[in-house]
N, C-alpha and C positions, 0 to 999 in steps of 0.2 A: 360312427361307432357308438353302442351303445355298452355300458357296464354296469352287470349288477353284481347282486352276491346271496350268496345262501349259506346254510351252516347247517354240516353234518357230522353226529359224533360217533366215533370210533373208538381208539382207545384214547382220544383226545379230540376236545372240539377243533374239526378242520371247518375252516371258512374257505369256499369256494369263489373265486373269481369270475364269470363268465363273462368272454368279450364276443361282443356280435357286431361283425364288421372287422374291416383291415385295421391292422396294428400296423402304424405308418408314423411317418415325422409329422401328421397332420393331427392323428390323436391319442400318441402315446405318453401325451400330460394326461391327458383325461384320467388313462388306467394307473401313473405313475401318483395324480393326485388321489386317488380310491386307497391304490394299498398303502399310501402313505399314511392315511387317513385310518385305517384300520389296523395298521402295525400299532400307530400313536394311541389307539385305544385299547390296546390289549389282545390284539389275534397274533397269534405265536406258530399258527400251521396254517398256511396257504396252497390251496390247490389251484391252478388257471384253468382252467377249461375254456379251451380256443375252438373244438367244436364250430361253435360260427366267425371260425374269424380265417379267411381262405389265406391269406396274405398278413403273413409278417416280417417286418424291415428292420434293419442294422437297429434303428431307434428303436421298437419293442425290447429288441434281447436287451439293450442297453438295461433297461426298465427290470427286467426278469435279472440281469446281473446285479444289481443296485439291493432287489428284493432279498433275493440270497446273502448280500451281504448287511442288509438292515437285520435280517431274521438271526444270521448269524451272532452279531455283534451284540441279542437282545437277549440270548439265552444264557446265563451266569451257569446251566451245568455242561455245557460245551465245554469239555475238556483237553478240548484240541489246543494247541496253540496256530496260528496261521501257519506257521512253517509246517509242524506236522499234515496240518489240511491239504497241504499244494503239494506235500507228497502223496497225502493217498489220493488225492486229485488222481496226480501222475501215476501212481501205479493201481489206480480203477479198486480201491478200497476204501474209497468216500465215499456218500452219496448224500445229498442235503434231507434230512429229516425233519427236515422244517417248509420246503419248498420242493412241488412237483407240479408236473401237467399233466394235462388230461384232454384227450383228443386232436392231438396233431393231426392236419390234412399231410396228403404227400407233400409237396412243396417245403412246407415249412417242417417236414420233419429231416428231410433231406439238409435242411440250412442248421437245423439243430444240432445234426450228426455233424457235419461238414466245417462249422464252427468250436464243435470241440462241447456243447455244452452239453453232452450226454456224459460227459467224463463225471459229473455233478451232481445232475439235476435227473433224476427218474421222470418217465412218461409212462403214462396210461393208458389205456385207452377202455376201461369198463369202470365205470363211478365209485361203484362199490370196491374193486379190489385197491385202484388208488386212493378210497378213506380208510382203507383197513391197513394199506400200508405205513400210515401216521404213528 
């Protein structure tokens, strides 16, 4: 698997993720040590774009749940408190505005839905409308 990143501004600089190759328990350190890496520098809106990544496992979401909650805990005007979050979680009045994706294959978006993480986290699939949605 390979991971880069690029940066597009919107109404806010979003830094873009791209992974190319499977997101597996074989290299979802790689992506995990990137956005870590780039959270601790100062990027506050991350896009994934999985485009080339056919195959994602329990280990990737882990990583994409982790990110959500690094991004969440780094925003001081998050006025949410977590309890209020995990209700509009629950009644589909959240959405992370900090963290989205961008080109789910079938597969992995079926595991997306089926796991619950669409309750959260927005998908996209046209570059431009998920940097304008920032």
């Amino acid at each position: 698997m390979e991971v880069t990143v690029s940066t597009q501004n919107g109404r806010v600089p979003v830094t873009i993720i791209h992974i190319n190759g499977n997101l597996d328990s074989s290299s979802y350190s790689e992506f995990q040590k990137k956005a870590d890496e780039l959270i601790q520098s100062g990027v506050r809106h991350i896009l994934v774009d999985l485009e080339h990544s056919p195959y994602v496992s329990s280990a990737g979401f882990r990583v994409l749940s982790k990110i959500f909650k690094d991004l969440n805990a780094i925003h001081p005007d998050a006025n949410l408190s977590d309890e209020d979050m995990k209700q509009g979680i629950i009644a589909g009045t959240y959405k992370s505005p900090y963290l989205k994706l961008l080109n789910l294959t079938g597969n992995t978006k079926a595991v997306f839905t089926t796991t619950g993480f669409d309750m959260y986290i927005e998908e996209y699939d046209d570059l431009n409308t998920a940097v304008a949605s920032f």
